[in-house]
BAGU-823397 format. One record per residue (C-alpha): residue number from 1; residue in one letter; x, y, z. Coordinates in nm, 3 decimals. Each point is the difference from the previous one (the first is absolute). Example, Ala and Ser with C-alpha at 12.3 -4.5 7.8 and 13.67 -1.06 7.14 Angstrom:
# residues 2
KETI     i   aa         x         y         z
KETI     1    a     1.230    -0.450     0.780
KETI     2    s     0.137     0.344    -0.066
***
This chain:
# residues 152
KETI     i   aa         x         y         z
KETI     1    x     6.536    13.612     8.917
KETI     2    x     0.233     0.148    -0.214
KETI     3    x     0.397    -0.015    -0.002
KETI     4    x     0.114     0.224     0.265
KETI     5    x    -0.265    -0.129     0.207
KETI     6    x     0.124    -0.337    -0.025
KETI     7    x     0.387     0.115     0.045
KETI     8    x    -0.119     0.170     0.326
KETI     9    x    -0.111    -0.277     0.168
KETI    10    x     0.260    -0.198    -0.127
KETI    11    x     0.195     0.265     0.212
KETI    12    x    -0.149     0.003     0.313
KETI    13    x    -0.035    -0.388     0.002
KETI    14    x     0.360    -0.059    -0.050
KETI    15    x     0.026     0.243     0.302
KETI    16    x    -0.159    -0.317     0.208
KETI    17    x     0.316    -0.212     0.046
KETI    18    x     0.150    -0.009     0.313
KETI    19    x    -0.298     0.220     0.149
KETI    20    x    -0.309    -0.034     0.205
KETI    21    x    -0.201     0.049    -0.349
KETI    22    x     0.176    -0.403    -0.095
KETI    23    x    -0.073    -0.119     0.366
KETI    24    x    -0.341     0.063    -0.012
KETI    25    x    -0.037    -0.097    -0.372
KETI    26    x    -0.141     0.391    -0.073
KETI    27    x    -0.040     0.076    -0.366
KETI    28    x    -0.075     0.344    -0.152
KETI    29    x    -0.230    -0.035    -0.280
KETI    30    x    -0.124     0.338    -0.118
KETI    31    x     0.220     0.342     0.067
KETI    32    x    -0.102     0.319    -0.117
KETI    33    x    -0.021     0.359     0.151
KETI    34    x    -0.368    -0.068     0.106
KETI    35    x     0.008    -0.347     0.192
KETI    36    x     0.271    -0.263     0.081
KETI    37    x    -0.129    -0.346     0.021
KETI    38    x     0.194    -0.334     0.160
KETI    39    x    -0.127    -0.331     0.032
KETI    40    x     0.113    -0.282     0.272
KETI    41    x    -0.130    -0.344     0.015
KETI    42    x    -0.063    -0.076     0.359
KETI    43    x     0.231    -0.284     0.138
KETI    44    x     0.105    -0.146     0.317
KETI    45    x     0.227     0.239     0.023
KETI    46    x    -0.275     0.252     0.019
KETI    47    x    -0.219    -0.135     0.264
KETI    48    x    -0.009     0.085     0.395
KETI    49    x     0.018    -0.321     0.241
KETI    50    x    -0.381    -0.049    -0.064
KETI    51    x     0.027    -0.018    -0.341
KETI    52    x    -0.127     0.312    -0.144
KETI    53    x     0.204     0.318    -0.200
KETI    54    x     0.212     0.138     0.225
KETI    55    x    -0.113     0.400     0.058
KETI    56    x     0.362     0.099    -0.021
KETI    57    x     0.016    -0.150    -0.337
KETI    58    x    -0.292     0.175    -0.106
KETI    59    x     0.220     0.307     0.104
KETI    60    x     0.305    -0.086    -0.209
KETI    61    x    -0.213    -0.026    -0.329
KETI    62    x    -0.145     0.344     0.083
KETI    63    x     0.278     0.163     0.080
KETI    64    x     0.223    -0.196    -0.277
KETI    65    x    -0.292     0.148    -0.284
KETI    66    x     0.025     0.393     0.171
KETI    67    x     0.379    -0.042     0.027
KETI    68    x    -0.002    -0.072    -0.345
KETI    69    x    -0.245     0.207    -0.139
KETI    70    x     0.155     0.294     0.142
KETI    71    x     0.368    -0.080    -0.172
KETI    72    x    -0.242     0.013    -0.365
KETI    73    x    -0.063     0.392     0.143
KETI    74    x     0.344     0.118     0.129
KETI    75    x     0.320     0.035    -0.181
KETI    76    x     0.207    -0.321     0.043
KETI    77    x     0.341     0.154    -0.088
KETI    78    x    -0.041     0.240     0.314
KETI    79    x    -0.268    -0.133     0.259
KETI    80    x    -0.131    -0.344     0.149
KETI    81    x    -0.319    -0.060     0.163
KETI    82    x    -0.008    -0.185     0.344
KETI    83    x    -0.333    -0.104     0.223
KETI    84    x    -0.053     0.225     0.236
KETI    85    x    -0.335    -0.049     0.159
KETI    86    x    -0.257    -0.274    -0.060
KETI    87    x    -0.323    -0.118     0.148
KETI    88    x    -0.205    -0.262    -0.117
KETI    89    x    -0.378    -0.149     0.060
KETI    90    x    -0.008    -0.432    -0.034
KETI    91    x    -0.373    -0.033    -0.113
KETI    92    x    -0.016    -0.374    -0.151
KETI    93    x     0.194    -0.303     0.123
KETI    94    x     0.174    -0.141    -0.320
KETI    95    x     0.203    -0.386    -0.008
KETI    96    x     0.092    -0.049    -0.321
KETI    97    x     0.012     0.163    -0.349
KETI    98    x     0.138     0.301    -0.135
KETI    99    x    -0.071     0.376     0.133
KETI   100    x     0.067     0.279    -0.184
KETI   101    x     0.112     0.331     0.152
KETI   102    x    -0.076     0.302    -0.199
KETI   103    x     0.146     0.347     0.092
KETI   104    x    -0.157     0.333    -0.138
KETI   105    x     0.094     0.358     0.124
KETI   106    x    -0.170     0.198     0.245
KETI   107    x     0.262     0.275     0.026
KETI   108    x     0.312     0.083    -0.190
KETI   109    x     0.175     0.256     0.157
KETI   110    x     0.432     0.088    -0.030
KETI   111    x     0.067    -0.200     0.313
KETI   112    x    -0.254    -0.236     0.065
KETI   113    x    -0.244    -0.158    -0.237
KETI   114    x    -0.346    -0.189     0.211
KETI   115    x    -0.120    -0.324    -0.197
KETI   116    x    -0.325    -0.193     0.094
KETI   117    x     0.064    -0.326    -0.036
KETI   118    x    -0.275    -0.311    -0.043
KETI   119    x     0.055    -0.329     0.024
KETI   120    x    -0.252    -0.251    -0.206
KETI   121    x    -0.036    -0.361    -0.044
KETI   122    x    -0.046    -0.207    -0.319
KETI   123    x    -0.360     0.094     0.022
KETI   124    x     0.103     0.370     0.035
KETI   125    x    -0.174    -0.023     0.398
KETI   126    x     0.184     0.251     0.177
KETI   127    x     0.266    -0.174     0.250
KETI   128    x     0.176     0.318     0.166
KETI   129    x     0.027     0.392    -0.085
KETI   130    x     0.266     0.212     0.106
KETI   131    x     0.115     0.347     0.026
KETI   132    x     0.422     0.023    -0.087
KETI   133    x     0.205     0.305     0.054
KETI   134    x     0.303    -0.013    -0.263
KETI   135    x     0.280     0.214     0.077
KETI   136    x     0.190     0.168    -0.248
KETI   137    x     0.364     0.046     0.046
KETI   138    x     0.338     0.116    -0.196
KETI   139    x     0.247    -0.308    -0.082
KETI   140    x     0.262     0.006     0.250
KETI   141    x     0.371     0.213    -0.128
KETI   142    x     0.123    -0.371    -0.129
KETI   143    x    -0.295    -0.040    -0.225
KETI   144    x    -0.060    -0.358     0.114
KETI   145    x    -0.363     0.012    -0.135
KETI   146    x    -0.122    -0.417    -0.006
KETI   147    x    -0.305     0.154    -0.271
KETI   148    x     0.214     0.098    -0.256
KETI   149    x     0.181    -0.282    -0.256
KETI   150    x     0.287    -0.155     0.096
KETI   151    x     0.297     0.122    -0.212
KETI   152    x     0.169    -0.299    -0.013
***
């Protein structure tokens, strides 16, 4: 991993505070224009009642890795990338460990940008897949843009 590799995910971690990414404990660990990967170590504040991941956690990580891998193909001084659709297939039962959610693009288009989305265990055993819609959107007139760095 070289040096602006490094600095970019020093980025988009430090982006966590404050946000669902630090509730959840999700960490990107490899960003580049082909794939976004994230990993989260599954806690009790993962788990449904029964003890198992939560499905809508599942759905944060994959929309949290297409979110983000759209922002790495949109300009950031002008646009921002927001969820717009997402669907999502539970195939294994997971308790504990880590899962890693890895985004790569199915469609990259002005206004929207399609990412498939799979979810794997430790063992790489396929946990969910999803389909996310990103949408792609101008900044609003006041430029309040949470992507870019904070000029103070």
């Amino acid at each position: 991993m070289d040096d602006a590799q490094k600095e970019l995910l020093a980025r988009l971690n430090a982006r966590r505070q404050g946000t669902v990414m630090e509730a959840l404990d999700i960490t990107v660990v490899e960003a580049t224009l082909e794939k976004v990967v994230a990993s989260m170590p599954i806690g009790p504040q993962h788990l449904q009642i029964v003890g198992y991941l939560h499905g809508g956690v599942s759905v944060v990580l994959a929309e949290t890795v297409a979110s983000i891998a759209s922002v790495l193909h949109i300009d950031a001084e002008r646009q921002m990338a927001f969820g717009l659709e997402i669907n999502a297939n539970h195939l294994r039962p997971k308790r504990d460990g880590i899962v890693l959610g890895t985004a790569t693009p199915i469609h990259l288009g002005k206004t929207t940008h399609v990412w498939d989305v799979r979810i794997t265990d430790e063992r790489d055993k396929l946990i969910c897949i999803s389909r996310c819609t990103v949408a792609v959107v101008d900044q609003p007139p006041d430029g309040s843009n949470p992507l870019l760095p904070d000029p103070r």
